[in-house]
C-alpha positions as a Markdown table, in Angstrom:
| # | Residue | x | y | z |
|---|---|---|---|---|
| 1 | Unk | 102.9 | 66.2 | 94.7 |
| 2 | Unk | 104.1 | 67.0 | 91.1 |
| 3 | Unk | 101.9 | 64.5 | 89.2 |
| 4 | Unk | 98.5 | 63.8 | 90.0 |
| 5 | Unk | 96.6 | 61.6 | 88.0 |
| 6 | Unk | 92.8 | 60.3 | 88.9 |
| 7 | Unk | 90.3 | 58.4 | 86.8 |
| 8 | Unk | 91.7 | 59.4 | 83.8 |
| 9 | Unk | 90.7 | 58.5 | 80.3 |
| 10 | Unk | 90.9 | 59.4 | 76.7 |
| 11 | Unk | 88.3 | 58.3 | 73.4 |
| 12 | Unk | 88.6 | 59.6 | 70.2 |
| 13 | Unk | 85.3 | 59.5 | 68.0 |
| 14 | Unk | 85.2 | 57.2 | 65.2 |
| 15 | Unk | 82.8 | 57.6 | 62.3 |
| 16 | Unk | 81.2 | 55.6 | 59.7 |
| 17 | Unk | 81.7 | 58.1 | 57.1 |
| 18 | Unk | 82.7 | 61.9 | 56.5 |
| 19 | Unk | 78.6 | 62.5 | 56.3 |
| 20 | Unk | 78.0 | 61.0 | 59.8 |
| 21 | Unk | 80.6 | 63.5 | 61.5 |
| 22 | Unk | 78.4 | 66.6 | 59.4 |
| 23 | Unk | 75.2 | 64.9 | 60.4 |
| 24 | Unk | 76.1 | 65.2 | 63.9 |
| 25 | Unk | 76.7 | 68.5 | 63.9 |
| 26 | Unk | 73.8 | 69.3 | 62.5 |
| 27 | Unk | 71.3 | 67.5 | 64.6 |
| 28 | Unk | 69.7 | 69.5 | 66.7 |
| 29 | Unk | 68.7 | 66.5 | 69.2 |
| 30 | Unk | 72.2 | 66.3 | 70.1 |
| 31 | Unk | 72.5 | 62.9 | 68.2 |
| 32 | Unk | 75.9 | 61.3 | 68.3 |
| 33 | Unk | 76.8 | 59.2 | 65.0 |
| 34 | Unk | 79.6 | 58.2 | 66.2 |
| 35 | Unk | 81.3 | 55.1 | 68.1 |
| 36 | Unk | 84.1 | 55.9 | 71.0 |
| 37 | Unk | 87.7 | 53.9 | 71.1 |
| 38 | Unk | 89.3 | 54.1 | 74.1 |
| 39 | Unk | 93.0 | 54.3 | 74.0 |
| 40 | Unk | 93.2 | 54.6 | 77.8 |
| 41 | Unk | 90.8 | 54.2 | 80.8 |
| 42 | Unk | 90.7 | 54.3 | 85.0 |
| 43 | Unk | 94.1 | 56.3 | 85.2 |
| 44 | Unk | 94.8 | 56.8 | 88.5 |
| 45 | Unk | 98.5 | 57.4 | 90.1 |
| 46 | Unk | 100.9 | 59.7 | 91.7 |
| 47 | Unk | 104.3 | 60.8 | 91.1 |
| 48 | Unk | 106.3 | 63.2 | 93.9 |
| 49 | Unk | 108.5 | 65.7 | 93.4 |
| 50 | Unk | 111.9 | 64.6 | 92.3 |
| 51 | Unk | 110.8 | 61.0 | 91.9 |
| 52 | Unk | 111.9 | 59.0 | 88.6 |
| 53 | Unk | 109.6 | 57.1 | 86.9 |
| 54 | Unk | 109.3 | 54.5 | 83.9 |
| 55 | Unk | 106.8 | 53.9 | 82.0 |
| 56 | Unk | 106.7 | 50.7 | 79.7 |
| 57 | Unk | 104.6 | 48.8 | 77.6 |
| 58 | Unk | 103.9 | 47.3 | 74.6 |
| 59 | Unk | 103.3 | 49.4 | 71.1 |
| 60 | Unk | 99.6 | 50.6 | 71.5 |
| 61 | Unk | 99.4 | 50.1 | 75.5 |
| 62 | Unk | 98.6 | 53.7 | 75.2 |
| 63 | Unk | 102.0 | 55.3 | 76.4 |
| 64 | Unk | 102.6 | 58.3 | 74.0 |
| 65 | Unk | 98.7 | 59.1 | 74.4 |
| 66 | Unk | 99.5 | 59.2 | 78.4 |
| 67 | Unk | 102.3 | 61.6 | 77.7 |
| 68 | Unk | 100.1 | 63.8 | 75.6 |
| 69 | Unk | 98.1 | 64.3 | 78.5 |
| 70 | Unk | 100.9 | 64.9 | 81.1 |
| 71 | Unk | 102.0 | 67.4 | 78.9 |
| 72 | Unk | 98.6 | 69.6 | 77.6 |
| 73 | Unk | 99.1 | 68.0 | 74.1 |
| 74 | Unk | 95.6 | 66.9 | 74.0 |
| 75 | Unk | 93.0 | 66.8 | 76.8 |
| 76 | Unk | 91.5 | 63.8 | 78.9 |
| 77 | Unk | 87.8 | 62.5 | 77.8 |
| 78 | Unk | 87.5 | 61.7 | 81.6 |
| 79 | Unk | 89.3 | 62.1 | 84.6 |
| 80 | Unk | 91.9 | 65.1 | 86.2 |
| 81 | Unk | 95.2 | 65.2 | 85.7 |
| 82 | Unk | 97.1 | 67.9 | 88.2 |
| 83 | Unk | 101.1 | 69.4 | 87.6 |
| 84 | Unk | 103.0 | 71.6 | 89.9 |
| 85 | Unk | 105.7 | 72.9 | 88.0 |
| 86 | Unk | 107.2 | 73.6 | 85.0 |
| 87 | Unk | 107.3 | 70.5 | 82.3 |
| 88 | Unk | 110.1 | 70.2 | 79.7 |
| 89 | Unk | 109.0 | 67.5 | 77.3 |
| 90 | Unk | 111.0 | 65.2 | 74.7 |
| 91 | Unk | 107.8 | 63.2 | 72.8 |
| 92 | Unk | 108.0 | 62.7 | 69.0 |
| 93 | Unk | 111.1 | 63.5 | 67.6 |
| 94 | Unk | 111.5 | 67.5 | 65.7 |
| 95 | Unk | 108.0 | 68.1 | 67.5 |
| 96 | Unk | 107.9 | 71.8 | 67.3 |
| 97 | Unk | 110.4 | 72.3 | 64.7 |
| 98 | Unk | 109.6 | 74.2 | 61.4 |
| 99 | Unk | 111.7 | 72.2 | 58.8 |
| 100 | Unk | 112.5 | 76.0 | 57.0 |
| 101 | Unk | 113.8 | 77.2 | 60.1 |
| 102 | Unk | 116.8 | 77.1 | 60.9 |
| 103 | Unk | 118.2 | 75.3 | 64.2 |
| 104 | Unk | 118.7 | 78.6 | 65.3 |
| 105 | Unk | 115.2 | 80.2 | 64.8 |
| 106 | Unk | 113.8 | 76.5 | 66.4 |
| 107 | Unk | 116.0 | 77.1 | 69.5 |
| 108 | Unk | 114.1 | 80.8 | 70.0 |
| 109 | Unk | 110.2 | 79.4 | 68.7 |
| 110 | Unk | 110.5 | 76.4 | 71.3 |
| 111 | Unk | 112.4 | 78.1 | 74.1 |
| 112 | Unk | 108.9 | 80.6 | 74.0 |
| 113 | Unk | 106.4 | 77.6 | 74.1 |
| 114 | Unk | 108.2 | 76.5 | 77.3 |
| 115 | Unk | 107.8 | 79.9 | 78.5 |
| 116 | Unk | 111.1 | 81.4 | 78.3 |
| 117 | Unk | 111.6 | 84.8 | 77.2 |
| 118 | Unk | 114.1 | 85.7 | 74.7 |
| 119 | Unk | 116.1 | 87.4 | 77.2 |
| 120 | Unk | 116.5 | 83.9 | 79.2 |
| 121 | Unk | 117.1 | 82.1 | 75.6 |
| 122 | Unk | 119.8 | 84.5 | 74.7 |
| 123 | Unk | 121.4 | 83.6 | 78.0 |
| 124 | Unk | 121.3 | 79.8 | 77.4 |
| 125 | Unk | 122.1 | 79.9 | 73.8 |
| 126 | Unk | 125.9 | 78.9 | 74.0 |
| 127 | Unk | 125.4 | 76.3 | 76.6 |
| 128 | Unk | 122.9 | 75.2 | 73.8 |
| 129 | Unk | 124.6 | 74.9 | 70.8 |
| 130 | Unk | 127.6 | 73.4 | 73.4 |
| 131 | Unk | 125.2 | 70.8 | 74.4 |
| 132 | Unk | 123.9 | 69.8 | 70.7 |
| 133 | Unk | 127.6 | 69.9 | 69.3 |
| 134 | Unk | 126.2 | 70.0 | 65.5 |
| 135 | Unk | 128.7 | 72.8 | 64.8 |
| 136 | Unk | 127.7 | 74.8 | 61.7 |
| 137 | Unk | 124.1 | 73.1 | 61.6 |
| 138 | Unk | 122.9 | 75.5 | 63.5 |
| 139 | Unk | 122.6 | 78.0 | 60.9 |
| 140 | Unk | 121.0 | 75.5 | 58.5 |
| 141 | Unk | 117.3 | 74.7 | 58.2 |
| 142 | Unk | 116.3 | 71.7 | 60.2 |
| 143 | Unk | 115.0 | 70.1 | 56.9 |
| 144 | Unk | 118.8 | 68.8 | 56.5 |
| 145 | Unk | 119.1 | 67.2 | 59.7 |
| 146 | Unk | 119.8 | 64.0 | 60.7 |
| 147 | Unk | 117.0 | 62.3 | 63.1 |
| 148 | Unk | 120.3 | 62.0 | 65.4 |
| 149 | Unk | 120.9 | 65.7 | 65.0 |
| 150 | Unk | 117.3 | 67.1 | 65.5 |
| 151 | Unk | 117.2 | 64.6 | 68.9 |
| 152 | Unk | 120.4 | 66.4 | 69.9 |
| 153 | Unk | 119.0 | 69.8 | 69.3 |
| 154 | Unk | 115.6 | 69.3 | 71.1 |
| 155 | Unk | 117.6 | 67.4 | 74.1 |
| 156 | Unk | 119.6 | 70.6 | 74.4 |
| 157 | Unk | 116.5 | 72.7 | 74.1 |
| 158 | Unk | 114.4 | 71.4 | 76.8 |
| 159 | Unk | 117.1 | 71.0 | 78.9 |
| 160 | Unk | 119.0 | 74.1 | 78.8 |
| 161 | Unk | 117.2 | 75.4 | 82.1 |
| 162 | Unk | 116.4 | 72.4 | 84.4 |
| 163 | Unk | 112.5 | 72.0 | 84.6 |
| 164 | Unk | 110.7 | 71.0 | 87.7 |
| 165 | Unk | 109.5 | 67.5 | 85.9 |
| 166 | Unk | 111.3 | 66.6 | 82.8 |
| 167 | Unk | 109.3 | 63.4 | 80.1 |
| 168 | Unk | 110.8 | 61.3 | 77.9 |
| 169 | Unk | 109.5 | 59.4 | 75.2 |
| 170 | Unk | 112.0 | 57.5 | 73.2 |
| 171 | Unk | 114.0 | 60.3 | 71.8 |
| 172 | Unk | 117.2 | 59.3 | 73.1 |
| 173 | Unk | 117.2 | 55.8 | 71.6 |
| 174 | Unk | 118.1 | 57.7 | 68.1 |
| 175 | Unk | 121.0 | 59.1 | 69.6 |
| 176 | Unk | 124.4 | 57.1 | 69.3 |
| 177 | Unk | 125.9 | 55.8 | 72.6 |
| 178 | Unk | 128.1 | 58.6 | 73.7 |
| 179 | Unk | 125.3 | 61.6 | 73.2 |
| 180 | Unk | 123.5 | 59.2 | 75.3 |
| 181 | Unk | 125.7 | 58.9 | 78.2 |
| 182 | Unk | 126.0 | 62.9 | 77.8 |
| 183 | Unk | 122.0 | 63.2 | 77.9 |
| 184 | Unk | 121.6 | 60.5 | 81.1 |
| 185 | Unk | 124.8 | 62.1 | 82.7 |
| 186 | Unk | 122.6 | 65.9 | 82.9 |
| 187 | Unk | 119.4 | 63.8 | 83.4 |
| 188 | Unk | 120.8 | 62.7 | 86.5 |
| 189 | Unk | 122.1 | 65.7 | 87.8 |
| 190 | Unk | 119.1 | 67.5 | 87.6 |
| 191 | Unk | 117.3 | 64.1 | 89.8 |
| 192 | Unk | 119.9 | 65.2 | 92.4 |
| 193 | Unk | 118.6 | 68.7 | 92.5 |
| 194 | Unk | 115.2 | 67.6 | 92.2 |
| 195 | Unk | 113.5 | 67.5 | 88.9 |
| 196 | Unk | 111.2 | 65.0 | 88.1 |
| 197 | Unk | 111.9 | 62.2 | 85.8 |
| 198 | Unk | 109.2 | 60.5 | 83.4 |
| 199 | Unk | 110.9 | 57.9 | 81.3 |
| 200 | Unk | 109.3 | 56.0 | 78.3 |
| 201 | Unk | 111.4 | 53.3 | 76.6 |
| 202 | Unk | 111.5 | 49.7 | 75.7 |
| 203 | Unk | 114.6 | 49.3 | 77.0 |
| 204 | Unk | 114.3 | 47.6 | 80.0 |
| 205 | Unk | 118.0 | 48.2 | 81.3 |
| 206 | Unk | 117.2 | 52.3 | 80.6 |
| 207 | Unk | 114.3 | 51.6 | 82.8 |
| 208 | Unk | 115.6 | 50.2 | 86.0 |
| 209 | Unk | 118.7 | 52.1 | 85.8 |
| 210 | Unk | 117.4 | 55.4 | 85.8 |
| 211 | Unk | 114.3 | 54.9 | 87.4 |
| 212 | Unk | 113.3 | 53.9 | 91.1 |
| 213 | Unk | 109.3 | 53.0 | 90.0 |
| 214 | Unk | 107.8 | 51.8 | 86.8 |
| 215 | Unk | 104.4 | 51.7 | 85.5 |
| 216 | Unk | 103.4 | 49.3 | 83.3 |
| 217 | Unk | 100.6 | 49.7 | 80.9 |
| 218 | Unk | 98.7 | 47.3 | 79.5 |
| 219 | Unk | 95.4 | 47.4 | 76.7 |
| 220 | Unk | 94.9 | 51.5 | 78.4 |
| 221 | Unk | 95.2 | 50.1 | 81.6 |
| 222 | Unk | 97.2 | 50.4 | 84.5 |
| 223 | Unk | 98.9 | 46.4 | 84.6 |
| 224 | Unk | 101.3 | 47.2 | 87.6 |
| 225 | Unk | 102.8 | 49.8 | 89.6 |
| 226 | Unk | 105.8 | 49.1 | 91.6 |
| 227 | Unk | 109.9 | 49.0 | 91.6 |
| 228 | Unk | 111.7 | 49.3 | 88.3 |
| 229 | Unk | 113.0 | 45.9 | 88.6 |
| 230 | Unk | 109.2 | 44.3 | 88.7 |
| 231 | Unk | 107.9 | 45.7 | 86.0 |
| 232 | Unk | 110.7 | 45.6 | 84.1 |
| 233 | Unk | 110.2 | 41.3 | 84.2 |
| 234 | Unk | 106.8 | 41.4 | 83.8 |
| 235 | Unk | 107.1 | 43.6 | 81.0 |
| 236 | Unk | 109.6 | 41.3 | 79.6 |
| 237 | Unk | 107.5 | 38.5 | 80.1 |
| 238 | Unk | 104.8 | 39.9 | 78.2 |
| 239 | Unk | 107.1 | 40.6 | 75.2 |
| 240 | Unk | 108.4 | 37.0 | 75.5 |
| 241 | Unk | 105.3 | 35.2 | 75.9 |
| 242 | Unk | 106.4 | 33.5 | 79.1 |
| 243 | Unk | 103.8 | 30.8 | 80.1 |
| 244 | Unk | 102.3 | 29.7 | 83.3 |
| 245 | Unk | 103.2 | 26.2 | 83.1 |
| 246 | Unk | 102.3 | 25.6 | 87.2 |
| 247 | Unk | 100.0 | 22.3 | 86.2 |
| 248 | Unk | 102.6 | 20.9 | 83.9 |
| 249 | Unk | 105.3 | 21.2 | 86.9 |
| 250 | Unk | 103.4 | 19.3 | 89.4 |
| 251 | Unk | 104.1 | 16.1 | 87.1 |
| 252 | Unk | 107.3 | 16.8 | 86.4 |
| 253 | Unk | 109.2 | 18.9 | 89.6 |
| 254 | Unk | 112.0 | 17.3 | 89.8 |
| 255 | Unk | 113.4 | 17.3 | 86.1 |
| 256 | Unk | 112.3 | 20.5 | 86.0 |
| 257 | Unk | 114.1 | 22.0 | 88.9 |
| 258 | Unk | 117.2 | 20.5 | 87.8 |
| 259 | Unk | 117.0 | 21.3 | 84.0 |
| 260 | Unk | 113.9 | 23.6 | 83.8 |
| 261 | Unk | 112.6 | 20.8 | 81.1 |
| 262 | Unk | 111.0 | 17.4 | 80.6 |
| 263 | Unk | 113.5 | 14.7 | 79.7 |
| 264 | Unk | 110.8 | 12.8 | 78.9 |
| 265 | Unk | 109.2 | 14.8 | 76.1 |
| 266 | Unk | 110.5 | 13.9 | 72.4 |
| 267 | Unk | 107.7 | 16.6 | 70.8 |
| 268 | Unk | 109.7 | 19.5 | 69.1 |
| 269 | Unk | 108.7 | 22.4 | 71.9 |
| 270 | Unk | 111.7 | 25.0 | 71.5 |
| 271 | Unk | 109.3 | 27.1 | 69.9 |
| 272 | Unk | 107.0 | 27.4 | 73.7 |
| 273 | Unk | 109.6 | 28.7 | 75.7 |
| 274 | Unk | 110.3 | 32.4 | 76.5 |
| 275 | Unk | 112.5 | 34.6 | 74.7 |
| 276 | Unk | 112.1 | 32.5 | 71.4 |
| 277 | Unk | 112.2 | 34.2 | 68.6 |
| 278 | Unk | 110.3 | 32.6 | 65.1 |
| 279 | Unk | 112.6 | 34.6 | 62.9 |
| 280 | Unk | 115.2 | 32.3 | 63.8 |
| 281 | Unk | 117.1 | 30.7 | 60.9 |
| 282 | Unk | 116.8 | 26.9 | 60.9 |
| 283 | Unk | 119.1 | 24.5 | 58.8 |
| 284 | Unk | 121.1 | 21.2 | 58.2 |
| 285 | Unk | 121.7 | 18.2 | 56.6 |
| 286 | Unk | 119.4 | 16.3 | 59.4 |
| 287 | Unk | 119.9 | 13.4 | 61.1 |
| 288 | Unk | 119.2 | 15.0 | 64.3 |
| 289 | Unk | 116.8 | 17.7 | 65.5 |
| 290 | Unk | 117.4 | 19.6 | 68.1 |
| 291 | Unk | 114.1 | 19.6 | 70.3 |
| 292 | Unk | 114.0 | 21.7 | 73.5 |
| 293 | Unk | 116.0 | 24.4 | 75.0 |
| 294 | Unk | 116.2 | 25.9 | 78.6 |
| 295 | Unk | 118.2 | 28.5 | 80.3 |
| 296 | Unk | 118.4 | 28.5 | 84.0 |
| 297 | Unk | 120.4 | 31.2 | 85.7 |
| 298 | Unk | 120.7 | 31.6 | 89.9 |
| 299 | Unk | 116.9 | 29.5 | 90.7 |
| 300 | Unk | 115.4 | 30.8 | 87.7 |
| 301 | Unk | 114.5 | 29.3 | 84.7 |
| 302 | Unk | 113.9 | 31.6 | 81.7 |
| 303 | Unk | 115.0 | 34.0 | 83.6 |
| 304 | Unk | 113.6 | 37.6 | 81.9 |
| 305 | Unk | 117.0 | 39.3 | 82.6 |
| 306 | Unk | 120.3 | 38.3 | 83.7 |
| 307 | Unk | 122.5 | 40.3 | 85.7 |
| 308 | Unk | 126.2 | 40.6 | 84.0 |
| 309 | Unk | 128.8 | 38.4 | 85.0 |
| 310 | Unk | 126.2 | 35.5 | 86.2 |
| 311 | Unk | 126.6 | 32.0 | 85.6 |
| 312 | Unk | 124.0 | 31.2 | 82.9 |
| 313 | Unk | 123.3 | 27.4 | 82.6 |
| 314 | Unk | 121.9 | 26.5 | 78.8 |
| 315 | Unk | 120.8 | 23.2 | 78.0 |
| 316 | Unk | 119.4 | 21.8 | 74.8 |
| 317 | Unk | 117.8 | 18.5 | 73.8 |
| 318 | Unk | 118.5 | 16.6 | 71.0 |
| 319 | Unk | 116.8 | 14.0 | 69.5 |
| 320 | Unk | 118.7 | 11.4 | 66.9 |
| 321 | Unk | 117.0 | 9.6 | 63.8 |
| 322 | Unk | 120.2 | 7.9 | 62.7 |
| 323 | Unk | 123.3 | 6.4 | 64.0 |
| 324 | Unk | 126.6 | 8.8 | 64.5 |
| 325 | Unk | 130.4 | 7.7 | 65.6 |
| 326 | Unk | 130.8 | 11.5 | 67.1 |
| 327 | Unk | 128.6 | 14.3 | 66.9 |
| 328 | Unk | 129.6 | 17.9 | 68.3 |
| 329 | Unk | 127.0 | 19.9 | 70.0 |
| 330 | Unk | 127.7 | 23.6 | 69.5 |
| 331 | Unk | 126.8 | 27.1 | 71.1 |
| 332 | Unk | 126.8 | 31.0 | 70.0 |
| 333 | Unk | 125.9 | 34.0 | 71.3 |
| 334 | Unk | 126.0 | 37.1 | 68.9 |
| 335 | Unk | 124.9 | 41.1 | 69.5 |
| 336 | Unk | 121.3 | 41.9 | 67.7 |
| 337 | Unk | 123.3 | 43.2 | 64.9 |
| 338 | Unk | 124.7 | 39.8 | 63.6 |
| 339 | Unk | 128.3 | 40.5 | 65.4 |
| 340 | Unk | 129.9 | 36.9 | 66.7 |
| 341 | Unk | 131.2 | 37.7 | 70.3 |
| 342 | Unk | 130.9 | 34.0 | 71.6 |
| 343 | Unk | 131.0 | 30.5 | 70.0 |
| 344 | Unk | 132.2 | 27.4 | 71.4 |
| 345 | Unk | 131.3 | 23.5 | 71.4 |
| 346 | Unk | 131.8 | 20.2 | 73.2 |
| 347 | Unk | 135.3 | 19.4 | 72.2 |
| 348 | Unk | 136.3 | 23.3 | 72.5 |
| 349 | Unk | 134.7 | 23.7 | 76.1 |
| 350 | Unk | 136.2 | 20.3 | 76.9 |
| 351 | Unk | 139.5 | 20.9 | 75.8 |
| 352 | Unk | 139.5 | 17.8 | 73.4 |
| 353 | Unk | 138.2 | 15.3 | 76.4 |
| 354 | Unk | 134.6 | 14.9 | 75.1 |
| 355 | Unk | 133.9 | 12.4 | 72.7 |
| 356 | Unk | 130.2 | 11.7 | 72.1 |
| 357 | Unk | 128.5 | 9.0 | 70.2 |
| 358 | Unk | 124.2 | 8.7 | 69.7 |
| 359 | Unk | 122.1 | 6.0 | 68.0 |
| 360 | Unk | 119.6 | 6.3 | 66.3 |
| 361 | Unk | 115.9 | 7.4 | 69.0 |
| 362 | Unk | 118.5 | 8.5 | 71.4 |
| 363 | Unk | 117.4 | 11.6 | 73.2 |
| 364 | Unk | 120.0 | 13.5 | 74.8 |
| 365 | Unk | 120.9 | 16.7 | 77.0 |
| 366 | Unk | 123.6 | 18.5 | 76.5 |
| 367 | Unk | 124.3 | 21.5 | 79.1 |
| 368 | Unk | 126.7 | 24.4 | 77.9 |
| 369 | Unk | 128.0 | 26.8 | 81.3 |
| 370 | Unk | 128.3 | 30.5 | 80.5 |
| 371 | Unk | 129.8 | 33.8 | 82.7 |
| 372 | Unk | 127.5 | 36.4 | 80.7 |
| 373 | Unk | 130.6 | 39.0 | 81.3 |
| 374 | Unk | 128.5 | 41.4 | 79.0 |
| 375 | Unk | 127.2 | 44.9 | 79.0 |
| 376 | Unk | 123.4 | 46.0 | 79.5 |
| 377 | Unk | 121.5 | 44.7 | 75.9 |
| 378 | Unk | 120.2 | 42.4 | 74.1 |
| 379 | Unk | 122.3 | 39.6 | 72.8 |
| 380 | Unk | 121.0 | 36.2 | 70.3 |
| 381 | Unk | 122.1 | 32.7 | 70.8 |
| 382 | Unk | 122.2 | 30.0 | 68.5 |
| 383 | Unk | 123.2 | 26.0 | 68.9 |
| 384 | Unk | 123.8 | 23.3 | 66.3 |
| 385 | Unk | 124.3 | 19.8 | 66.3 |
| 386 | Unk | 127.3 | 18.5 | 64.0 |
| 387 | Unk | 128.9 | 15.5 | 63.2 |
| 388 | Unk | 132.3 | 14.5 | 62.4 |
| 389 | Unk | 135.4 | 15.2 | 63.4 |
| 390 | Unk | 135.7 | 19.0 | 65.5 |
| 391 | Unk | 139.5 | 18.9 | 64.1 |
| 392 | Unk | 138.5 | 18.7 | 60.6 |
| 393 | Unk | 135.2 | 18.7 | 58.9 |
| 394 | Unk | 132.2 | 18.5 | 60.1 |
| 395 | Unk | 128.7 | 18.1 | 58.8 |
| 396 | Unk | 125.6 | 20.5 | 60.7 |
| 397 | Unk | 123.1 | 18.3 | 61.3 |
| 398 | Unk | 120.5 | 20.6 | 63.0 |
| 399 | Unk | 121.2 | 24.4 | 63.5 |
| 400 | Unk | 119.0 | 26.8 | 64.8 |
| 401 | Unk | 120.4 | 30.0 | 64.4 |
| 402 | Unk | 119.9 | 33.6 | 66.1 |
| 403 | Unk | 116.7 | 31.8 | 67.3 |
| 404 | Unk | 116.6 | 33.1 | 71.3 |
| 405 | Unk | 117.2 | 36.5 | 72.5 |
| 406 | Unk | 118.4 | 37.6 | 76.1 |
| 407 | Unk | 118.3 | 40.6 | 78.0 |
| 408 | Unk | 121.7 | 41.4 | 80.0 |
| 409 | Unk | 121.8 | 43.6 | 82.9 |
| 410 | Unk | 124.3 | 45.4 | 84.2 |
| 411 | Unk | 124.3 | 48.2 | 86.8 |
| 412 | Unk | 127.6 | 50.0 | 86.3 |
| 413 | Unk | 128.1 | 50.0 | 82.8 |
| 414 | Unk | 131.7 | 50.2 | 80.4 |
| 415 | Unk | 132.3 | 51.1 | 77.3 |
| 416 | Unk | 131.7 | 48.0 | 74.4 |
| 417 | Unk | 130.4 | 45.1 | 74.9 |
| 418 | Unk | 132.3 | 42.7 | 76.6 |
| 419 | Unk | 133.5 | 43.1 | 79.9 |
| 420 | Unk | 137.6 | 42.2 | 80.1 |
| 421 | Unk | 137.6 | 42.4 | 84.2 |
| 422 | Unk | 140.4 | 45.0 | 83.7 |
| 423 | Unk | 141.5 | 45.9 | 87.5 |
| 424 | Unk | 143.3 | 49.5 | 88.0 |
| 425 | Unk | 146.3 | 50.7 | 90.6 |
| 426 | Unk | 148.0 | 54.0 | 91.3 |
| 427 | Unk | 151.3 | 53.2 | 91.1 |
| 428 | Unk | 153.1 | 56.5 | 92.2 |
């Protein structure tokens, strides 16, 4: 076994005041004056030798405490923890560094914490500075770093000899895309020859790539232990506030298995639904409001993640207070940093076939069909109601903008964003 943890759990004291810590140590009754918050309690699980694991949660769950333990950082209130081998650890970023050092002089002080000699670090110095590629920042003190370039350093540090169990908390997600690739590229080489993987992030497509089990922590508890892929919903769920809606369904089966919402309903509930995000950016002229969403992918509705390339079904509900000739339902799905990869509407998606008309108390569905040809992230989609004509001007009526997120999986990744299906022939 290379990880053994059982009953484990950590407190730190809290105090009223400065006086009430002195008080305490003065007491010769053995008084305590203080109160105990516990981060984490009933730890118990096992991790075997060359086995990848994820660990995930939401901020405060009690993660980077639990690595702090794996690792001799700080020591458990109760409980054992047990580690064959030797540990090369990646928690808070430039942890061990000396900002006057230089990268250099860092490369030698951590290389003898993780009980190399000089000798060995000598040895692995130019595979090191290879590794980081910083170029003449080596020489410099770390104070003038970039939090890119002190990830890259510490990456190439604790990796420069391949340690029996390797832990990861985070670090990499500073990194840009292509260091990244580099880091997961030796990170999997070193699973082949048997080092053990620990893996923090909250990226959930990180997670179930790289890892075959994932823990899932939960108020210092242990929430669920089991295959990437399961924790990695439930997690999502969590974030997403997905809601057992079991008693509602009974009433309303039908509609919902074919739309995955209640026609029925004219109450504004967009806001109830996973993946909804309240710093979505809500406008128009009005008119119409647009009422209810629901995404339905495979026989899931809401689905937590979609796999790439699957037909994703969204539908939204509108609801009219006045009377309109033609209005233009419309659809967009955009990368968490604003960019436009998507946007289309009924008259676009119909090819200039779809006319639609609504009177006033009408309630209608409207249904847009998606392939998500996209790479592993998260993406933002936004719809709007117009009217007018889609050839010339039209007037927004409701538009709810950037107001769901989505989580896109895909297992064999490419460079970008959106997949082109490019095929590939040897022609010789």
């Amino acid at each position: 076994m290379s990880i053994e943890v059982r009953d484990v759990g950590k407190a730190y004291k809290y105090y009223h005041s400065k006086w009430m810590r002195l008080y305490e140590k003065l007491s010769l009754r053995n008084k305590a004056y203080h109160t105990k918050k516990w981060v984490l309690r009933n730890i118990s699980f096992n991790i075997k030798s060359g086995e990848s694991v994820g660990i995930v949660g939401v901020n405060g769950a009690g993660k980077s405490t639990l690595l702090k333990l794996l690792t001799g950082t700080t020591k458990p209130t109760e409980g054992s923890i047990s580690i064959q081998g030797r540990v090369a650890a990646l928690l808070e970023l430039g942890m061990g560094f000396h900002s006057d050092f230089t990268g250099r002089q860092n490369v030698y002080m951590s290389g003898l914490m993780m009980g190399l000699s000089r000798e060995e670090i000598t040895a692995h110095m130019p595979d090191i500075e290879a590794f980081a590629d910083i170029g003449d920042y080596i020489e410099q003190p770390v104070r003038v770093y970039s939090s890119g370039m002190q990830m890259r350093l510490a990456f190439a540090i604790a990796t420069a000899s391949r340690p029996d169990i390797l832990i990861v908390d985070e670090a990499l997600s500073v990194g840009d895309s292509r260091f990244q690739a580099k880091c997961y590229a030796r990170i999997n080489e070193y699973k082949k020859q048997g080092t053990t993987l620990l893996l923090v992030s909250h990226n959930a497509g990180d997670i179930v790539k790289h890892c075959d089990r994932a823990i899932f922590l939960k108020d210092g508890h242990i929430h669920f232990d089991g295959t990437s892929r399961e924790v990695t919903n439930l997690y999502l769920d969590e974030l997403f506030g997905k809601k057992d809606n079991s008693a509602a369904k009974n009433t309303r089966e039908d509609l919902e298995l074919s739309l995955g919402m209640d026609a029925e309903n004219v109450d504004d509930i967009y806001h109830t639904h996973p993946g909804y995000r309240p710093e979505e950016y809500r406008w128009g002229h009005g008119g119409a409001r647009i009422i209810d969403y629901s995404i339905h992918c495979g026989n899931t509705h809401y689905p937590s993640t979609i796999p790439s390339n699957e037909k994703t079904d969204f539908y939204i509900k509108v609801k009219f207070e006045d009377d309109f000739d033609n209005i233009v339902p419309g659809f967009l799905i955009k990368t968490l940093e604003g960019i436009f990869l998507y946007g289309t509407n009924s008259f676009l998606a119909s090819e200039g076939r779809e006319y639609i008309s609504a009177q006033k108390g009408d309630v209608k569905i409207f249904k847009f069909s998606v392939p998500l040809n996209l790479n592993s992230g998260y993406y933002m989609i936004s719809f709007g109601v117009s009217s007018g004509n889609p050839q010339g001007e039209m007037i927004p009526l409701d538009r709810r903008y950037d107001s769901i997120i989505l989580n896109v999986n895909k297992n064999m990744e490419f460079w970008g964003v959106v997949d082109l299906k490019s095929t590939f022939a040897c022609c010789d």
